[in-house]
N, C-alpha and C positions, 0 to 999 in steps of 0.2 A: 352285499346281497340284499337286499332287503327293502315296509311300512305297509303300504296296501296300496299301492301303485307302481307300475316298473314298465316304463314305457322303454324308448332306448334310453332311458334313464339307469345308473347301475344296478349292479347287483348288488352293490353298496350303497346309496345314495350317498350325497359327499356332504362339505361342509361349502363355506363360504373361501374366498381369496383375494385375499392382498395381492394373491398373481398374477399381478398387474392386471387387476381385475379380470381376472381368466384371460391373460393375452392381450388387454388392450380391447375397451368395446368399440374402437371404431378398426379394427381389423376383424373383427366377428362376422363369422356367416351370419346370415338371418335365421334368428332365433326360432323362428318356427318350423325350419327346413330340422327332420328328422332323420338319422344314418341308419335308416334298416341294417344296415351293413354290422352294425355293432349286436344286435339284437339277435341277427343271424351265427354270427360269427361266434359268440356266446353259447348257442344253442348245439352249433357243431362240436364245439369241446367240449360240451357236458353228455352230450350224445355219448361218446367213449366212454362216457363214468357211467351212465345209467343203463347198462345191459347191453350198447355195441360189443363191448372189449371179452363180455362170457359168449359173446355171438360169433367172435372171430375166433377164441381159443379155443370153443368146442369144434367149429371148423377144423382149425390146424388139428386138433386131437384124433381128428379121423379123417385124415389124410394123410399120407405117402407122397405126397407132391410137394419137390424140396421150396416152393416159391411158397406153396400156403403155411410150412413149417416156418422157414423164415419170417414169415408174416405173423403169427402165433408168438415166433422170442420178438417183434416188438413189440409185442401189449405184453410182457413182464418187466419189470423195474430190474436195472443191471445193481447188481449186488454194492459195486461201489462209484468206480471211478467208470464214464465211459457216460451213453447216452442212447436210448432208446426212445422211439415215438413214446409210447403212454409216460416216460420221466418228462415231459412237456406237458404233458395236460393241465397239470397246476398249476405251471408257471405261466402258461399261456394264459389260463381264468384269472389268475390276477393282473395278468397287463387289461386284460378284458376290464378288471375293476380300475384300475388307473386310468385306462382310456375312457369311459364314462364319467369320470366325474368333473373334466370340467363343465359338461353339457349341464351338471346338476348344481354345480357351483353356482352357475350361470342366473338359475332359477333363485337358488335361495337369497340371491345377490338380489336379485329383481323385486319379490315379497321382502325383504326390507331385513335378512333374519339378523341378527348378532352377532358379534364374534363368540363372546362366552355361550349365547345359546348353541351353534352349532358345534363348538369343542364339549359340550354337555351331550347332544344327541351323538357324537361320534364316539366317544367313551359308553355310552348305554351302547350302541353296539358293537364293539371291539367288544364286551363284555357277554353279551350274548354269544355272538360268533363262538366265542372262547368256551361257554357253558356248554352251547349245543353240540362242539369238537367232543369235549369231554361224554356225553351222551352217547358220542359213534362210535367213538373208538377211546373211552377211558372205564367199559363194564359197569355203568352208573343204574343200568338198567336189572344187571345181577343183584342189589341193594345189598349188595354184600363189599361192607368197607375192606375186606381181604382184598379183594380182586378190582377195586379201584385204584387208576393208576392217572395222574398228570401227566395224560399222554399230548403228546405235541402232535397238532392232529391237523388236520388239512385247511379247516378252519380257524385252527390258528394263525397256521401261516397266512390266511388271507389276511387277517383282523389284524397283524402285528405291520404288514406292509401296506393297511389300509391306513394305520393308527400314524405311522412316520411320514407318506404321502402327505395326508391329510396337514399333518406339521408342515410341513413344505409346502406345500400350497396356500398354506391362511397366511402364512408371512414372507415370503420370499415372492420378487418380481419372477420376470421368463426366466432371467439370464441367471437370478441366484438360482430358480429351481435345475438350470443345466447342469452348472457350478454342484450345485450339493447331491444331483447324480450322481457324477461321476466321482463326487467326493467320497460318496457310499461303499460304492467298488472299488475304488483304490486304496480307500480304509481298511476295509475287510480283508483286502490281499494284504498290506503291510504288516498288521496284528497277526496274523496267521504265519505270515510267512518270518518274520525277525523279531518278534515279543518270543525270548522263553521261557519257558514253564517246567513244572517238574514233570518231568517223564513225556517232555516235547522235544522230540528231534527238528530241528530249524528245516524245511524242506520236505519234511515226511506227513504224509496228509492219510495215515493209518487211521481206524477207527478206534478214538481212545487213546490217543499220542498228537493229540490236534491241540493248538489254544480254545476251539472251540468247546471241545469236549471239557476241556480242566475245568473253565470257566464256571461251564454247567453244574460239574461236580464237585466246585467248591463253594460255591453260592449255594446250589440246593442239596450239599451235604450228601454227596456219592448217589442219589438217583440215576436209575439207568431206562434204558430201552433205546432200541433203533432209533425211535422217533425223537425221545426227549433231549437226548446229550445236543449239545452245542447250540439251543434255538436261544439262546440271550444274546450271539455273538449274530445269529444270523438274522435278527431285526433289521440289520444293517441291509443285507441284501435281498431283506424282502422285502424292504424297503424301496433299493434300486429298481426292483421287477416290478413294482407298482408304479413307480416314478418314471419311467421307462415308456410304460402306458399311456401315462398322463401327458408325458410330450407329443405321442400320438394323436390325443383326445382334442391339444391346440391345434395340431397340424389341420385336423377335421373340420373344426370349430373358423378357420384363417377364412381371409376372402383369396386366398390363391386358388389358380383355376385348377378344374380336376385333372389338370395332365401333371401338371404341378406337381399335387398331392402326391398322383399317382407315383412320379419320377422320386419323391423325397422318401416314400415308405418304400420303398423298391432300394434304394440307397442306402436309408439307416439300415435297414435287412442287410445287405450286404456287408456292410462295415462292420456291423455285430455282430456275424458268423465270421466274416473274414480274421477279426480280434480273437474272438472266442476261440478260435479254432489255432491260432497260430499261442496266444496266450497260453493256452493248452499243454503246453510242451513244457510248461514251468510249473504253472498253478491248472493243475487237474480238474477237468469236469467232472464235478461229485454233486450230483441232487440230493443226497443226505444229509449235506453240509451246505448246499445252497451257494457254492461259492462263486467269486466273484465271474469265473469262465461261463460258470454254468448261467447266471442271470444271463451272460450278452449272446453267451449259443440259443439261447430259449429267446431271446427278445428280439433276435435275428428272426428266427423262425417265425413268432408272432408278427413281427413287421410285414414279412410277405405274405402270412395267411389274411394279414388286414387289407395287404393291397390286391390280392386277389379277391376278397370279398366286396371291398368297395366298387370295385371295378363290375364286376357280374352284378351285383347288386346297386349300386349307390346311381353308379354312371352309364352300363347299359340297359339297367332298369328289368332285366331277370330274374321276378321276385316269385313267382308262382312255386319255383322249385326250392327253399328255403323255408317255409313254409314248416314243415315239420320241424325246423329248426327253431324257428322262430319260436314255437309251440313251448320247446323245452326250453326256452334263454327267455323267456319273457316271465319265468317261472323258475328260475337255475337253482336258488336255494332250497326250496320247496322238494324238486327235482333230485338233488343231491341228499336230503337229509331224509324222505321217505325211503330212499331206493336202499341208502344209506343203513337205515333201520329195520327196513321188511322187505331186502331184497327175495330172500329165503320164502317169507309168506307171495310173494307175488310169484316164482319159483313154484309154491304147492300149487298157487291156484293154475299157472297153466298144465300144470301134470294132472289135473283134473279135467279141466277142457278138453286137452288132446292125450292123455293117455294112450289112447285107442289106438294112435296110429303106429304105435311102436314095435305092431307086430308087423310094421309092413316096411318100416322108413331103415329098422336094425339101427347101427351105428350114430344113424345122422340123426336119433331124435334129441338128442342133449343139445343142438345146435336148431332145432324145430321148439320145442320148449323154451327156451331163453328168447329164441324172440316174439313167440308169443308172452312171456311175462313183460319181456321189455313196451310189446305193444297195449298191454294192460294200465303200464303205468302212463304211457304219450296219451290213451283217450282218457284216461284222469284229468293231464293235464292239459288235454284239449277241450274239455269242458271249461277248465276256467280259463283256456284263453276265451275260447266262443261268450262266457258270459262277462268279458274284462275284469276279469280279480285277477290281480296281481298281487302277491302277498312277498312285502319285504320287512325287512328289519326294521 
């Protein structure tokens, strides 16, 4: 996420690599050739998190029509095992963070930076990340140490799969970074599935009956919540879902022509839904555990939303209409951690604006509201697109 520029550069800026100097500099596009495509496609998955997803639920909420109700249970998280649109949004903003960084490797490669300096700037913010998580969702704002809790929070999971990437890339050529992919997720399933533990059934993927969960709660001494159990086990495959990314980011980066491109993300998409989905029937799709199914159905998904944005964007050059996307991806962390902390205040201030119309709209105004808040916070942060601040980590 993150410094005070964010071109299609990430929402993480990266480090430097050993990987195979980002792929080989004589297979590199031309460096100055920029992927709107990434910038957009970033913008579209924070769109969800920043006021779309109360846009669509107050819809479904007052409706009767069984297609917008349906539409309504996919913007809620499925309780365990199983997979809903909004259980993607995460995973997809961190392939989003993998896929940017070699373009940023590229750079710090080029100004001349360190190894020890950029493994120093990646740890300051893997460390941030980590603090400002705590802020949203660990009650740090209650100042009340009762009600503070080491919640494992969304930003962590980016920061932990930015933090192993990051290791992967600064030392490892192509071929190891494919190698320690899928090393990742076959890890994670193995440990899971045949280490056992006390009060682990081998095969049972319960909450709280997982190696995941033990792990958590014997290192950090019985701490609990939805969020926290199992996230030392699942560095592993937050790892893959950034790492995942990052083989995209070379794909982009290659001198292969755009039909190329096109045909390979169109491919790995398939073969990542096809695995995930047949994998599935053994080692369950759980986003609360992050498991190794759940990275290759999400990175499935991610692959075709890259190649249909490259595509509209990159290669037919339909850029006018991303545009709002752009708006919010050029800004995503900014974007997430106001919305984050004052969605509520941005909420009173559109009940103040249109109040009014509520004796006229009845039902539909909770769905009139929410997108005026939502449109509250876009010309925020279309001010600093228009004046180029970009603010990252």
């Amino acid at each position: 996420m993150a410094n005070c520029h964010m071109h299609a550069a990430p929402l993480l800026d990266e480090a430097e690599p050993v990987a195979e100097e980002v792929a080989t500099k004589t297979t590199l596009a031309p460096k100055s050739e920029r992927m709107m495509c990434v910038d957009a496609m970033r913008g579209f998955d924070m769109f969800w998190i920043v006021g779309a997803d109360d846009v669509v639920r107050a819809l479904a909420a007052n409706s009767h029509n069984r297609f917008m109700q349906a539409l309504g249970m996919q913007f809620e998280h499925v309780d365990w095992a199983g997979c809903h649109f909004y259980d993607l949004i995460f995973p997809i903003f961190l392939f989003i963070i993998g896929l940017s960084m070699p373009f940023s490797f590229s750079k710090r490669l080029e100004r001349g930076d360190s190894k020890a300096a950029i493994y120093k700037h990646v740890l300051i913010r893997v460390l941030v990340l980590v603090l400002l998580g705590t802020v949203i969702h660990g009650n740090v704002l209650s100042l009340n140490w009762h009600r503070f809790t080491a919640s494992y929070s969304v930003l962590m999971v980016l920061a932990l799969g930015y933090l192993v990437a990051s290791v992967i890339l600064l030392n490892l050529k192509l071929r190891g970074q494919i190698i320690a992919t899928v090393a990742l997720i076959v890890v994670y399933w193995a440990l899971m599935d045949y280490v056992p533990v006390p009060g682990h059934v081998v095969g049972v993927y319960a909450p709280g009956k997982n190696l995941g969960d033990w792990l958590n709660n014997f290192v950090l001494r019985g701490a609990q919540g939805p969020w926290h159990n199992g996230w030392i086990l699942q560095s592993l495959t937050n790892g893959a879902t950034a790492m995942l990314g990052v083989l995209g980011g070379h794909l982009l980066r290659s001198r292969k022509t755009d039909k190329q491109k096109l045909l390979w993300m169109l491919a790995l998409g398939v073969a990542c839904l096809a695995i995930g989905w047949v994998w599935s029937g053994w080692f369950p799709i759980i986003k609360r555990r992050w498991t190794s199914t759940y990275v290759l159905w999400a990175a499935g998904w991610s692959y075709l939303g890259l190649a249909v944005f490259f595509w509209i964007v990159d290669v037919r050059r339909y850029r006018k209409w991303v545009i709002p996307f752009v708006v919010i991806g050029s800004n995503a962390l900014v974007a997430y951690i106001v919305w984050g902390v004052f969605a509520k205040a941005f909420r009173l201030m559109a009940d103040i604006l249109v109040h009014g119309l509520q004796q006229y709209v009845g039902g539909w105004y909770d769905t009139i509201a929410w997108m005026v808040a939502m449109s509250i916070l876009w010309l925020g942060l279309y001010c600093l697109y228009r004046t180029r601040t970009f603010i990252k980590i």
